[in-house]
C-alpha positions, 0 to 999 in steps of 0.5 A, a space after each residue: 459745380 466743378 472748379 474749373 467750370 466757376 474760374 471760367 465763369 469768373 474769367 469771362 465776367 472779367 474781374 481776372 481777365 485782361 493782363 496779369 502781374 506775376 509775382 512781386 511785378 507790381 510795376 505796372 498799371 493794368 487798367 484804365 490808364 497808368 498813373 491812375 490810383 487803384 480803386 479794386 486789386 482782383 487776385 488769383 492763384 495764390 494763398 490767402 496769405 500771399 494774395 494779400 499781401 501783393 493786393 494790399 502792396 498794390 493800395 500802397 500797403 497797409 500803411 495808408 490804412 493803419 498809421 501809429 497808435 491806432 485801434 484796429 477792428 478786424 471784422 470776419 464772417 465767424 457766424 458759423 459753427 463750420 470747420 475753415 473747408 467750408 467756405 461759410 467762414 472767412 479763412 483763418 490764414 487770411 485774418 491773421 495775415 491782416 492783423 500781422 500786417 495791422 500790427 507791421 503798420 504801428 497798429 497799438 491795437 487789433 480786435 476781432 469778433 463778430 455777432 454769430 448766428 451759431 454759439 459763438 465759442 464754437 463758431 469763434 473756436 470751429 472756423 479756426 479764426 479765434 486762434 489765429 487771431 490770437 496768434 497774430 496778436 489781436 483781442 478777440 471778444 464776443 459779441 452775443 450780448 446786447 450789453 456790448 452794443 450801443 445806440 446809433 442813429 443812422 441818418 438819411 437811412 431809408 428803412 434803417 434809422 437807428 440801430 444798435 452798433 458794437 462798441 468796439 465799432 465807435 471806438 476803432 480809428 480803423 476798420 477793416 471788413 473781411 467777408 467771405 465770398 458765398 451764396 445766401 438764400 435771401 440775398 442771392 450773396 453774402 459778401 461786405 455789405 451782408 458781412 456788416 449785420 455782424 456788428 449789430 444787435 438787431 439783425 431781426 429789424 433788418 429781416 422785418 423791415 426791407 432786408 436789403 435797404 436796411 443792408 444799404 443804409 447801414 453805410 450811412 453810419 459807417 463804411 469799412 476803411 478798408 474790404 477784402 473779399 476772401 473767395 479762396 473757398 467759394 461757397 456757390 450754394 445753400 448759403 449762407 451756412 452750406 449742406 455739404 463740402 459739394 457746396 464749395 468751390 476752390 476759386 483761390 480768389 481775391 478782391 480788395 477795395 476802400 468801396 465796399 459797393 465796387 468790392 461786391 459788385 466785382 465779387 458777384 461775378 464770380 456767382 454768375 450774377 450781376 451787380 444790379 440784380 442784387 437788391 443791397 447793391 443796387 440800392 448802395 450805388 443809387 444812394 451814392 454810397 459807392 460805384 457798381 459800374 465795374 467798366 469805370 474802376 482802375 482795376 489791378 488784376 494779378 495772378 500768382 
């Protein structure tokens, strides 16, 4: 799919239509009625950098996410060993970017892994994450051990009862999860509900026993604080690890939210998909784990 046929795809869905910000304008409100908070900031055209830095602005800034002292878990997709180009990793600019802005905020600490499909040290070192962490200043530890996970029970769930959940994960006062926005042979999309089977041990459990409840119910658990949807290079095929740089899209998109379901439901547009057609999503919303209708959120829209 050409770049331009996917952007118009995303227009009309509507996530980055309507009035736009110029850059540093973030004056005004631009949906749903000014005064309102801000539940989803939509970016486009700009840096992943540049990007997060007005959409985290427009949520009143990092500060209302990380105060003094916190322990930070930053989680990417880095489960493939693919160079950043690809899309099947999150980008590397965006991830440090965040931790800088953790650590801008009085963060005392900042950590990143995730549990890899790949081997992890060349997915860690590949998808040029692992250094740009460590450049910002975060801990970067591994997560291909079941030695660093830990048994959790998961109330209410449906499918998913219990699980084992990193240790970092129980002991981080903030979480941050920042998923790359692509397609997934068996949940149409992976997104920040499909990017969370990262911080478990288990993920054969989910696969077995209803895939895209176990995704839903996971939230019972734990919700991210805070998800940023990294759409600069889309994969729009053959996800989730692709078969060719054909598979990827340059949208230079962005979607910030603290609901993860409003999060994925406005990033499944840009696939030419609907949010109730996806089973995680559907099955998050009727459980009141957070809102799909896009038509009742006050959306920011900004273009850079």
């Amino acid at each position: 799919m050409k770049r331009r046929e996917f952007i118009d795809r995303g227009l009309k869905a509507g996530i980055l239509t309507g009035a736009a910000l110029s850059a540093g304008g973030y004056g005004k409100l631009l949906a749903n009625g000014a005064g309102l908070p801000v539940d989803l900031v939509a970016l486009r055209g700009g840096s992943p950098e540049a990007m997060f830095d007005q959409g985290i602005a427009a949520l009143g800034g990092m500060t209302q996410f990380v105060k003094k002292g916190q322990k930070v878990v930053v989680k990417p997709n880095i489960g493939w060993n693919k160079a950043p180009e690809f899309g099947a990793n999150t980008n590397p600019l965006l991830v440090k970017r965040i931790i800088e802005q953790c650590f801008t905020a009085g963060a005392k600490e900042v950590y990143v892994f995730d549990h890899t499909c790949h081997e992890w040290t060349k997915c860690y070192s590949n998808s040029g994450i692992e250094k740009a962490a460590k450049d910002a200043g975060a801990k970067v530890v591994p997560g291909n051990n079941e030695s660093y996970y830990q048994s959790v029970d998961v109330a209410g769930g449906k499918k998913l009862k219990s699980t084992k959940v990193h240790e970092l994960l129980m002991e981080a006062d903030v979480f941050i999860n920042v998923p790359t926005l692509k397609h997934h042979s068996s949940t149409h999309v992976s997104l920040g509900m499909k990017n969370l089977m990262g911080v478990v041990w288990d993920r054969g459990y989910y696969h077995k026993n209803d895939l895209n409840q176990c995704i839903a119910d996971f939230l019972l658990y734990r919700k991210p604080d805070l998800n940023v949807i990294d759409a600069y290079n889309a994969m729009t095929q053959n996800g989730p690890v692709g078969v060719s740089i054909d598979d990827v899209v340059q949208l230079q998109a962005q979607i910030i939210s603290t609901d993860i379901v409003a999060a994925d439901a406005a990033s499944v547009k840009f696939l030419n998909r609907n949010p109730e057609d996806i089973g995680h999503i559907k099955a998050a919303y009727e459980m009141g784990l957070g809102n799909m209708n896009l038509d009742e959120l006050n959306i920011r829209r900004i273009k850079l």
